[in-house]
N, CA, C and O atoms as a GROMACS GRO file, in nm:
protein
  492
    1UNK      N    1  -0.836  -2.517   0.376
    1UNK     CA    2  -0.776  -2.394   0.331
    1UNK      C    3  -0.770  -2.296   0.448
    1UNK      O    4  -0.868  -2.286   0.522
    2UNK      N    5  -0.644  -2.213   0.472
    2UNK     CA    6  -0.645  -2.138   0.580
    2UNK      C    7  -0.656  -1.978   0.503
    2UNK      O    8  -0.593  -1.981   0.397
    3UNK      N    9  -0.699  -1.887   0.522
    3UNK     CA   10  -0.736  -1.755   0.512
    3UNK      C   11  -0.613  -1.684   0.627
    3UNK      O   12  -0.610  -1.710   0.747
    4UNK      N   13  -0.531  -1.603   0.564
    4UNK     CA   14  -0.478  -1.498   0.679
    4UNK      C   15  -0.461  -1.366   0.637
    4UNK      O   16  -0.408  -1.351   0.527
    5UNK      N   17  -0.495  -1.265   0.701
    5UNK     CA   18  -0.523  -1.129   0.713
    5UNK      C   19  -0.440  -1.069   0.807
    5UNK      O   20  -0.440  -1.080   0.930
    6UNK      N   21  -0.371  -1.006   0.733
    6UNK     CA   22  -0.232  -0.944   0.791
    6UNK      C   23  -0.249  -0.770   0.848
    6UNK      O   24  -0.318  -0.724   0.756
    7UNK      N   25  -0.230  -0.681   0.923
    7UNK     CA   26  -0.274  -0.554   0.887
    7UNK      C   27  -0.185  -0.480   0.863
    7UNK      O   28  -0.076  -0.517   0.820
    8UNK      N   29  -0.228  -0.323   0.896
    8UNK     CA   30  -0.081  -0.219   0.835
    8UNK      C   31   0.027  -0.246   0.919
    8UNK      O   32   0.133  -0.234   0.858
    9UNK      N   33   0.041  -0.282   1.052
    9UNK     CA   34   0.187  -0.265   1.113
    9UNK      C   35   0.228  -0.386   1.125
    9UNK      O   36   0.318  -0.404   1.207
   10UNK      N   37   0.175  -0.510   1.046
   10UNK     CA   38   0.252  -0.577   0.991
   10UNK      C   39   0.301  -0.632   0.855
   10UNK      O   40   0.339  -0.741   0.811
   11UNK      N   41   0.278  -0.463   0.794
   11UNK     CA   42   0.298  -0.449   0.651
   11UNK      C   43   0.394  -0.366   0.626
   11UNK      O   44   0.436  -0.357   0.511
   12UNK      N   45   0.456  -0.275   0.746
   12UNK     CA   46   0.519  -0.149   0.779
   12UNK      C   47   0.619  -0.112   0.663
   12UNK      O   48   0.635  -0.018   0.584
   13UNK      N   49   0.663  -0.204   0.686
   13UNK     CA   50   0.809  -0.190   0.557
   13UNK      C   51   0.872  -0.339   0.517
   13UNK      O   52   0.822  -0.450   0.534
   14UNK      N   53   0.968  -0.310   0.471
   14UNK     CA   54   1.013  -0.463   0.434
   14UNK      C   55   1.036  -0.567   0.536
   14UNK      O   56   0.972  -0.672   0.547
   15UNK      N   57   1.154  -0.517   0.622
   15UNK     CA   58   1.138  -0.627   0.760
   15UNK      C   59   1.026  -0.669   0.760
   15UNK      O   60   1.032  -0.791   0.742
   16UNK      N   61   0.886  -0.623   0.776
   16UNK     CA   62   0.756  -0.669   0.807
   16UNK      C   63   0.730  -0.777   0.704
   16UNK      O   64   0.690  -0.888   0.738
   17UNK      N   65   0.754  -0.741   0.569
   17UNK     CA   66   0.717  -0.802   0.482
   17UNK      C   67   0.772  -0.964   0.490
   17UNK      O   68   0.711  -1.069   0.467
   18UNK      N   69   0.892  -0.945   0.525
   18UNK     CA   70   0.952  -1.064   0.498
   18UNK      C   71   0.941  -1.165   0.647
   18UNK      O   72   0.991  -1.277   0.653
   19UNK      N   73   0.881  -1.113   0.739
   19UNK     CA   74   0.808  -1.211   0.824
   19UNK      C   75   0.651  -1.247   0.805
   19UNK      O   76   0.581  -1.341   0.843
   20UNK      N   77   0.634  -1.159   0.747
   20UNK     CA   78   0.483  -1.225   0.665
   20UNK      C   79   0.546  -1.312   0.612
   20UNK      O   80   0.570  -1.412   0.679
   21UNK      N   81   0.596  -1.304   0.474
   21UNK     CA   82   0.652  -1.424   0.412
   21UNK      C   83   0.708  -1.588   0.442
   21UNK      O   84   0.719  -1.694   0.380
   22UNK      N   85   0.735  -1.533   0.579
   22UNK     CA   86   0.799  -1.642   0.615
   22UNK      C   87   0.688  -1.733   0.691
   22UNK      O   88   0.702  -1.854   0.709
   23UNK      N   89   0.590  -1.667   0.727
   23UNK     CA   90   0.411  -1.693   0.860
   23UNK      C   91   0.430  -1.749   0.718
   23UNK      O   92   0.522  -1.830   0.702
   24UNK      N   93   0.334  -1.707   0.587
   24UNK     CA   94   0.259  -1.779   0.476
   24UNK      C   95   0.375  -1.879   0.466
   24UNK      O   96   0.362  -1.956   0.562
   25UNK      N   97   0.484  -1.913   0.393
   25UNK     CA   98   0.526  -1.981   0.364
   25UNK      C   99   0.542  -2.110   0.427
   25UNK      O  100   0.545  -2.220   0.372
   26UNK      N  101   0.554  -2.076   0.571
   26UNK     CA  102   0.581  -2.213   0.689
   26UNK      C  103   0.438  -2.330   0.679
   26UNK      O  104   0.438  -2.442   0.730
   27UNK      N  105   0.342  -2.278   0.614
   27UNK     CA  106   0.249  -2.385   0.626
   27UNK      C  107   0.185  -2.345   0.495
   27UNK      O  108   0.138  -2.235   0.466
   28UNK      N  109   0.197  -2.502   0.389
   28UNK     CA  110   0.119  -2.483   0.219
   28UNK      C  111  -0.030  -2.478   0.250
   28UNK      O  112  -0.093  -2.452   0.148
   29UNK      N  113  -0.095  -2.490   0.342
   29UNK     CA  114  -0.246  -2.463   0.386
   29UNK      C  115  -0.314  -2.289   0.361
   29UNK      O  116  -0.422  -2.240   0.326
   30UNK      N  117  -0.187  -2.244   0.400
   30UNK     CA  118  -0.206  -2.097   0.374
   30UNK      C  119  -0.196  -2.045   0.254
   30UNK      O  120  -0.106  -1.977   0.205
   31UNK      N  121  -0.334  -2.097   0.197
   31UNK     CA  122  -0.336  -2.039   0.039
   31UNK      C  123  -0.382  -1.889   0.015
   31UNK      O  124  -0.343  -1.826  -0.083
   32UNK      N  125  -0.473  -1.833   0.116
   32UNK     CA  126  -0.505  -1.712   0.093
   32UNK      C  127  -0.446  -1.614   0.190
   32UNK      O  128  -0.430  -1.626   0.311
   33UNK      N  129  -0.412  -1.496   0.094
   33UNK     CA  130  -0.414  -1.422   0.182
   33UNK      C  131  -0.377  -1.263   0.188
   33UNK      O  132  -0.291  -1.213   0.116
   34UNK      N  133  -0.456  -1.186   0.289
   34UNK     CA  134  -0.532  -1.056   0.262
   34UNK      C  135  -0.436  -0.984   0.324
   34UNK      O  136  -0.407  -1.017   0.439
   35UNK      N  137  -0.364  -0.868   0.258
   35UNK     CA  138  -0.352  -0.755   0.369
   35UNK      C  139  -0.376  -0.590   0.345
   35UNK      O  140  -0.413  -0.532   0.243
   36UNK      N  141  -0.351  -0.552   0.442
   36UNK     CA  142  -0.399  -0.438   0.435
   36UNK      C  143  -0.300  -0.310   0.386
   36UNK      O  144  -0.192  -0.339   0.336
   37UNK      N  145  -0.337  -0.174   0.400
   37UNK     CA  146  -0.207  -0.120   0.375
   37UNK      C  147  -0.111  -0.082   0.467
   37UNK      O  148  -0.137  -0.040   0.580
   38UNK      N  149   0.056  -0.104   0.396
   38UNK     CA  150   0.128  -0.032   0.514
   38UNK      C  151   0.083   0.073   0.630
   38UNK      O  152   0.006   0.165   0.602
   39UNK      N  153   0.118   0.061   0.717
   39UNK     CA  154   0.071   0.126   0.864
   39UNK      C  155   0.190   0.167   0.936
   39UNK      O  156   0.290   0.097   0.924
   40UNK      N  157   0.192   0.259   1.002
   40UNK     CA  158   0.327   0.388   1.068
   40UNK      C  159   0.411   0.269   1.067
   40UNK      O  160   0.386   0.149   1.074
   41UNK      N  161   0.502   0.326   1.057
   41UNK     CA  162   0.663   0.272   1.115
   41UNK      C  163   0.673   0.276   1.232
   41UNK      O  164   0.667   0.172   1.296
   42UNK      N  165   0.688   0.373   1.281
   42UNK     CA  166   0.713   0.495   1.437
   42UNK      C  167   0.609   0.584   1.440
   42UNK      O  168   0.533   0.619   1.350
   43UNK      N  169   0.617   0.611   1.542
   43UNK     CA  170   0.509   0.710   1.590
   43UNK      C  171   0.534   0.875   1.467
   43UNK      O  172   0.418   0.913   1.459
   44UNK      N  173   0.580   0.930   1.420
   44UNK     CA  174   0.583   1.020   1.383
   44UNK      C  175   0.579   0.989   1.201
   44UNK      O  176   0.609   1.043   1.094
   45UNK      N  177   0.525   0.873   1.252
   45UNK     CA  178   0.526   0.853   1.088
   45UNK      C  179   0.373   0.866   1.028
   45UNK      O  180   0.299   0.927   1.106
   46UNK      N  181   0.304   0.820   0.898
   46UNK     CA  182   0.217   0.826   0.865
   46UNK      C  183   0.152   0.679   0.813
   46UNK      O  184   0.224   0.582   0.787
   47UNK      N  185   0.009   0.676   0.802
   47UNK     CA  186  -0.070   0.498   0.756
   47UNK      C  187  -0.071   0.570   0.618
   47UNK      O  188  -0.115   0.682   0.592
   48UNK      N  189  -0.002   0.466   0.524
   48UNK     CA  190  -0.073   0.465   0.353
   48UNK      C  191  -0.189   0.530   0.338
   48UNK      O  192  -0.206   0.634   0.275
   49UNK      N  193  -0.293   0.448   0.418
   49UNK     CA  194  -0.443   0.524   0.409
   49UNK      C  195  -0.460   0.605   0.502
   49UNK      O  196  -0.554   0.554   0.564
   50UNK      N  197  -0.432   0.698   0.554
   50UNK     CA  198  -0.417   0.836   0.596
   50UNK      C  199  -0.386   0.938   0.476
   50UNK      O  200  -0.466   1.028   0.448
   51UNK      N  201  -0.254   0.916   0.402
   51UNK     CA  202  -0.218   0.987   0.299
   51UNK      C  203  -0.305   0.954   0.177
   51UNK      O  204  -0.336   1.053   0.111
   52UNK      N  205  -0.362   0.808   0.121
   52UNK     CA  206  -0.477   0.839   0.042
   52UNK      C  207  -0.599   0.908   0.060
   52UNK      O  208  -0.659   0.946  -0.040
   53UNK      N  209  -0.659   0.937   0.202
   53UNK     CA  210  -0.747   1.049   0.236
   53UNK      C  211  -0.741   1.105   0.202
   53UNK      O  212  -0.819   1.140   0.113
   54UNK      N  213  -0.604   1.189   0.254
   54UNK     CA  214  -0.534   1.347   0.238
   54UNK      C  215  -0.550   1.370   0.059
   54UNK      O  216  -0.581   1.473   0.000
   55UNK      N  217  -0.521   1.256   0.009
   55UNK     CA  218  -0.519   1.310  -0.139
   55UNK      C  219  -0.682   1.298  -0.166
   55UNK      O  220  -0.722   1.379  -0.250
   56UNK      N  221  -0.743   1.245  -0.132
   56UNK     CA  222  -0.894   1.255  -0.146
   56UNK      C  223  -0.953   1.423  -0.125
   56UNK      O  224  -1.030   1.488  -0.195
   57UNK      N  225  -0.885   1.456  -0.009
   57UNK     CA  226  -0.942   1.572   0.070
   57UNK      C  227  -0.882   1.676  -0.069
   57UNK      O  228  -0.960   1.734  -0.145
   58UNK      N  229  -0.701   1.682  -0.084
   58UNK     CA  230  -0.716   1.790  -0.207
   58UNK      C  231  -0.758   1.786  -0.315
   58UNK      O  232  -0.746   1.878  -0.397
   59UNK      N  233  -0.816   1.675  -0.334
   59UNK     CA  234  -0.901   1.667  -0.477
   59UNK      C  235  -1.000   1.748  -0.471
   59UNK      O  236  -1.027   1.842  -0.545
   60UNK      N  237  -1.057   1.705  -0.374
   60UNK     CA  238  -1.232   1.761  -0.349
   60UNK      C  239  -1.228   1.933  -0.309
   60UNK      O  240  -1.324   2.010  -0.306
   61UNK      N  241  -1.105   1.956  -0.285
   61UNK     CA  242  -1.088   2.107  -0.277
   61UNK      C  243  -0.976   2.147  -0.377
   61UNK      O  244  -0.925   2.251  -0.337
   62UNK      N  245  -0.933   2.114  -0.463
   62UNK     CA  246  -0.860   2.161  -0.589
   62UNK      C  247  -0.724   2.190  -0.565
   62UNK      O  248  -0.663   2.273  -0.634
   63UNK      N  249  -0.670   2.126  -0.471
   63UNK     CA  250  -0.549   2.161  -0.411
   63UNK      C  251  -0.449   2.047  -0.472
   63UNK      O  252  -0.497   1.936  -0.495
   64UNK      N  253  -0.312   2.071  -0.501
   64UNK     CA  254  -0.231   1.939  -0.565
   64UNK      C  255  -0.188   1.886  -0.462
   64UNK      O  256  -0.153   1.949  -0.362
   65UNK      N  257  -0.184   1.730  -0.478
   65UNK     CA  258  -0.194   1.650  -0.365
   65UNK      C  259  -0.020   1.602  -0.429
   65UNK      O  260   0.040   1.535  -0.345
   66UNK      N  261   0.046   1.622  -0.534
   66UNK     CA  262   0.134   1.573  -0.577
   66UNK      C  263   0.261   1.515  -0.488
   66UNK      O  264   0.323   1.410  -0.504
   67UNK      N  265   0.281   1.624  -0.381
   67UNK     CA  266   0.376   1.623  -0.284
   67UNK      C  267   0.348   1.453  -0.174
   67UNK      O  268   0.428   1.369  -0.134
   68UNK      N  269   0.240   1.463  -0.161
   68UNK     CA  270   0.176   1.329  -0.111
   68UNK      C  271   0.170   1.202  -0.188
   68UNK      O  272   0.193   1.095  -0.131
   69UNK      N  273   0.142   1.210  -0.308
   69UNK     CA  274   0.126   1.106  -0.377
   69UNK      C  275   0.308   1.069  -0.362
   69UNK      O  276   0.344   0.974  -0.293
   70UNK      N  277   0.402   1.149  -0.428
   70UNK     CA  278   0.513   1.137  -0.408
   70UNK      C  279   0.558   1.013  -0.273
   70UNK      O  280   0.623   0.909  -0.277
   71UNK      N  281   0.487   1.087  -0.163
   71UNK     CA  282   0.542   0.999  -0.034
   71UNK      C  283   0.493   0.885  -0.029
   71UNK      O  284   0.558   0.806   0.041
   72UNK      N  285   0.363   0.830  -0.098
   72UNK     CA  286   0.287   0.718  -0.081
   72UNK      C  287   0.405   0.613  -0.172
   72UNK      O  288   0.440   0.498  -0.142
   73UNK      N  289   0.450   0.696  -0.290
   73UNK     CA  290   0.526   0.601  -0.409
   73UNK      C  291   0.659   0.511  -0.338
   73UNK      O  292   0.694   0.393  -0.339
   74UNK      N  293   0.714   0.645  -0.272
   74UNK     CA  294   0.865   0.624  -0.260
   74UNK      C  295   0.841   0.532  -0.115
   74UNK      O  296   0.943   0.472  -0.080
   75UNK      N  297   0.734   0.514  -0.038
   75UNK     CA  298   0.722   0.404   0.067
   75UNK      C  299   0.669   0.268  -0.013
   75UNK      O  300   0.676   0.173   0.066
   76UNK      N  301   0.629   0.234  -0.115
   76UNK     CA  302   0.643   0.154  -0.210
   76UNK      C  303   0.744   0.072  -0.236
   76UNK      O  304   0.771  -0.041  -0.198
   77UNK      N  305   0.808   0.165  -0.321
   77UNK     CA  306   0.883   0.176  -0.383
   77UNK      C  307   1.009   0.119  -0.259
   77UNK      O  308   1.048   0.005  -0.284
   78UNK      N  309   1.059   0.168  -0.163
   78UNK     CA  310   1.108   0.122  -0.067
   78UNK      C  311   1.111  -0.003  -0.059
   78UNK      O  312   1.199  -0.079  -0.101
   79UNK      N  313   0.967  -0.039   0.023
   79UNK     CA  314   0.902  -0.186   0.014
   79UNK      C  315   0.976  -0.299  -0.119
   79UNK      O  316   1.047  -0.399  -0.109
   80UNK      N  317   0.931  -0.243  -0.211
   80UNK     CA  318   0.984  -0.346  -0.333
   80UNK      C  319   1.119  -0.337  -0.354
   80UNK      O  320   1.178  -0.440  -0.385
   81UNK      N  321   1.205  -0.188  -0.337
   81UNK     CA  322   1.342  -0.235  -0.352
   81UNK      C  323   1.401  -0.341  -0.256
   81UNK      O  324   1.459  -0.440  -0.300
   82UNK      N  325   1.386  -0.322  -0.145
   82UNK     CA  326   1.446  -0.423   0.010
   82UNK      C  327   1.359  -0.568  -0.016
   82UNK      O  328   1.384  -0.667   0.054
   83UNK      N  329   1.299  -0.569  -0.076
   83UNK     CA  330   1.270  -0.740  -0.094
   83UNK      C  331   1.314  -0.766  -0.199
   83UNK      O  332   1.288  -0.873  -0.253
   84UNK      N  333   1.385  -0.680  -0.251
   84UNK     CA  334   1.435  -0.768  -0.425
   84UNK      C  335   1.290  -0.760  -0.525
   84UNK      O  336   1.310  -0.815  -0.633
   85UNK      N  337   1.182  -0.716  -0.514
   85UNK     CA  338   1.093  -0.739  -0.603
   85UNK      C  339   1.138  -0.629  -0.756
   85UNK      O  340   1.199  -0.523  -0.765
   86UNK      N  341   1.063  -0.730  -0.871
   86UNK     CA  342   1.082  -0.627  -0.981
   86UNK      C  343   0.919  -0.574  -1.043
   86UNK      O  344   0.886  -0.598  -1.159
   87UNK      N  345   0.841  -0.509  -0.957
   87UNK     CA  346   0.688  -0.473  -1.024
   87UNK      C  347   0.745  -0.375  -0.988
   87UNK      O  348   0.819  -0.362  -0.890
   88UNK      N  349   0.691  -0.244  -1.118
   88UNK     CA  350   0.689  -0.108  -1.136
   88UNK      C  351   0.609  -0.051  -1.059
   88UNK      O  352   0.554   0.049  -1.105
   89UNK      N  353   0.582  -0.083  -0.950
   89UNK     CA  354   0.460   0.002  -0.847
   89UNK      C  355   0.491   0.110  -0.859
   89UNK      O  356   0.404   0.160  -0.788
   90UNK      N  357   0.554   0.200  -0.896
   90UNK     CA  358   0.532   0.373  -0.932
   90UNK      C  359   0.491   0.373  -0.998
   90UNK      O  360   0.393   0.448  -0.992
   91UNK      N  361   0.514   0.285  -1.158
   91UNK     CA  362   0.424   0.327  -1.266
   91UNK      C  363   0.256   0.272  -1.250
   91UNK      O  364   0.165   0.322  -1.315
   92UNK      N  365   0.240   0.172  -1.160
   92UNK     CA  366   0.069   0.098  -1.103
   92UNK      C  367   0.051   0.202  -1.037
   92UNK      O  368  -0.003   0.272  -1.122
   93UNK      N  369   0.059   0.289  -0.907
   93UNK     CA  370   0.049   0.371  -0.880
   93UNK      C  371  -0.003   0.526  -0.989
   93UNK      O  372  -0.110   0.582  -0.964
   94UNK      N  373   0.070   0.567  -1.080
   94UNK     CA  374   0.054   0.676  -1.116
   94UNK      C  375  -0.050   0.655  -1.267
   94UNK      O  376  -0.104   0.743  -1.334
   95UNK      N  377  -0.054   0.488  -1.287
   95UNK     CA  378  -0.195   0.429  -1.352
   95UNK      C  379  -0.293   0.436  -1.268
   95UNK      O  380  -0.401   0.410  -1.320
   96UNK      N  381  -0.297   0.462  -1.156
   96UNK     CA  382  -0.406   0.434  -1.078
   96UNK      C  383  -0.467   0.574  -1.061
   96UNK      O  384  -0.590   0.587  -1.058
   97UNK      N  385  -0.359   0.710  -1.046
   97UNK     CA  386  -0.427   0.830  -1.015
   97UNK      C  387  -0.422   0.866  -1.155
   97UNK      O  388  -0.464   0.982  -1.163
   98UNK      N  389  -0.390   0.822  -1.270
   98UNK     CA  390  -0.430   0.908  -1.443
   98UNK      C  391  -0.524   0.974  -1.412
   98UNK      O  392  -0.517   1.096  -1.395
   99UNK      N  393  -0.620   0.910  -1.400
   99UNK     CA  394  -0.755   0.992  -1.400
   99UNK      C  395  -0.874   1.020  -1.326
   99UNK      O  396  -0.985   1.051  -1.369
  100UNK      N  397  -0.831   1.002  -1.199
  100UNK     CA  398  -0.840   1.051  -1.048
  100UNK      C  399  -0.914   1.188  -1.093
  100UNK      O  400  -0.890   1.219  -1.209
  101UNK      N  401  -1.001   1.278  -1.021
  101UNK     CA  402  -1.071   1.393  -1.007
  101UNK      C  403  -1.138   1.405  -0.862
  101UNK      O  404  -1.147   1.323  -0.771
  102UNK      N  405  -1.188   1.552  -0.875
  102UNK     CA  406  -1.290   1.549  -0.743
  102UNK      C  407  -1.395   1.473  -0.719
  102UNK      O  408  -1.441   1.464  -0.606
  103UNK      N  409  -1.467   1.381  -0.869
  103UNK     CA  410  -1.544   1.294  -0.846
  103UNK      C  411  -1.502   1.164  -0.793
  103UNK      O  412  -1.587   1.105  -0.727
  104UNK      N  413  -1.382   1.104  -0.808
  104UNK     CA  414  -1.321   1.011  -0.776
  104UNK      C  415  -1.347   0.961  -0.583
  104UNK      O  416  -1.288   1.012  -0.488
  105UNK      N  417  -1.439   0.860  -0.578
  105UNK     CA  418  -1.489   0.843  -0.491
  105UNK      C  419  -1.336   0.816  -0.338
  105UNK      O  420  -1.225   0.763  -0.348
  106UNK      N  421  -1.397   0.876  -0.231
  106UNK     CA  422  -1.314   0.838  -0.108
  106UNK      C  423  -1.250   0.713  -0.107
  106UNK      O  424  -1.128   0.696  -0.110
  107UNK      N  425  -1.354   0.610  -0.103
  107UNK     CA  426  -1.344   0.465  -0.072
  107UNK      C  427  -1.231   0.402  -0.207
  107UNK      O  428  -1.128   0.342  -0.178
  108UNK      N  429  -1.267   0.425  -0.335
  108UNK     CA  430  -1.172   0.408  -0.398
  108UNK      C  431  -1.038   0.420  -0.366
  108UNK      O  432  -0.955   0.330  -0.354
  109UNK      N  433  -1.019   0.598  -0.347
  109UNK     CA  434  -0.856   0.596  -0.327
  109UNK      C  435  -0.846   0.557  -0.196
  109UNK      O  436  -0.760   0.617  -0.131
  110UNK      N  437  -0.888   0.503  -0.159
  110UNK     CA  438  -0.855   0.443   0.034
  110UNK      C  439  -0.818   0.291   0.000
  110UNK      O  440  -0.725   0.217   0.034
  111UNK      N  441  -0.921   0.279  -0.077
  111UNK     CA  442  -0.872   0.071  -0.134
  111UNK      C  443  -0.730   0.092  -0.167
  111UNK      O  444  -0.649   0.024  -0.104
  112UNK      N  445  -0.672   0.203  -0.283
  112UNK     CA  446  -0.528   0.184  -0.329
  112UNK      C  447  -0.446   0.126  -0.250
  112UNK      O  448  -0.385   0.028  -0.290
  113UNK      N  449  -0.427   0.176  -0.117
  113UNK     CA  450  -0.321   0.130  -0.050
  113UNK      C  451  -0.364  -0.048  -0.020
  113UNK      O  452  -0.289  -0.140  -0.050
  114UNK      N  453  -0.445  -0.058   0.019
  114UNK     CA  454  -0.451  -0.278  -0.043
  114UNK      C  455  -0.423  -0.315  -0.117
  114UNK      O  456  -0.347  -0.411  -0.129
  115UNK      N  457  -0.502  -0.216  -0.238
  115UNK     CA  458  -0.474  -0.274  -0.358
  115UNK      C  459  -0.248  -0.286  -0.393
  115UNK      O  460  -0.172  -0.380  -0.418
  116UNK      N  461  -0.234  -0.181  -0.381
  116UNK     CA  462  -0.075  -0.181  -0.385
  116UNK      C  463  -0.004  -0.272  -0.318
  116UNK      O  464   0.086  -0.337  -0.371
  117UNK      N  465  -0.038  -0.282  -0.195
  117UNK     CA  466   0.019  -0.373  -0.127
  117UNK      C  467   0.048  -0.525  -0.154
  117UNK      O  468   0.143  -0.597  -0.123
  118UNK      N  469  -0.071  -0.546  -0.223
  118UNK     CA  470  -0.091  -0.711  -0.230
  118UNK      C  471  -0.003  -0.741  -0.376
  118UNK      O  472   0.061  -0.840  -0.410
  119UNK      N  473  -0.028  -0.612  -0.444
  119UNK     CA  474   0.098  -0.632  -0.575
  119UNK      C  475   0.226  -0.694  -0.523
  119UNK      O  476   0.288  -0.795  -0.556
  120UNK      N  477   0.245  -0.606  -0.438
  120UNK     CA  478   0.395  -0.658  -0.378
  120UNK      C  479   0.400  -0.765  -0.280
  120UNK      O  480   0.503  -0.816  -0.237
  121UNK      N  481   0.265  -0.798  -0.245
  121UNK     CA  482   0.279  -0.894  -0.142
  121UNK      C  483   0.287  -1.075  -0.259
  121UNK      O  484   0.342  -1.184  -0.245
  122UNK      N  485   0.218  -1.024  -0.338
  122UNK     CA  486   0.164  -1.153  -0.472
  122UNK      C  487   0.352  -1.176  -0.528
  122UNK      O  488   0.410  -1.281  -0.555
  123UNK      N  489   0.398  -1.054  -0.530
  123UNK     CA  490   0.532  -1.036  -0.569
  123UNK      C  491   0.621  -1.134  -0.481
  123UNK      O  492   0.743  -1.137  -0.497
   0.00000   0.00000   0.00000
């Protein structure tokens, strides 16, 4: 069994995606496999888990992170339109922050962006 672990900038966006796809697919040995969350595009861009911080940080200070969550969706959302996928990752996404608070641990919303990813990557 081969294990492969992919990271964010080769999760970037769809192009990325679909050369992952093509690494796993070229050999049936490659049964597992891990990645991480999307990571910048370009330099002026932002990591998934950068912006789940940021929403960590306005939780814990009472500030609406909404504007952010927004950007995390629609780079998703991106992702799954350009590969043809059909999972509702906005609506997994906005299941995931229901009930999010200031107690809502760091490490949690930092996993989301894996966790999201691999939806669409399983996709």
């Amino acid at each position: 069994m081969k294990v492969l672990k992919f990271g964010g900038s080769s999760l970037s966006d769809s192009g990325q995606f679909a050369k992952v796809r093509k690494i796993v697919e070229s050999d049936p040995s490659r049964e597992v496999v891990v990645v991480s969350a999307p990571g910048r595009r370009n330099s002026g861009d932002s990591k998934i888990t950068d912006l789940l911080y940021l929403c960590h940080a306005h939780l814990k200070y009472d500030v609406a992170y909404d504007p952010i969550l927004d950007m995390i969706k629609a780079r998703y959302v991106e992702i799954r339109d350009a590969c043809g996928l059909k999972i509702d990752i906005a609506a997994k996404i906005d299941e995931a922050f229901a009930n999010v608070d200031k107690k809502t641990s760091e490490d949690y919303l930092a996993s989301r962006g894996e966790y999201f990813n691999a939806m669409l990557m399983a996709g």
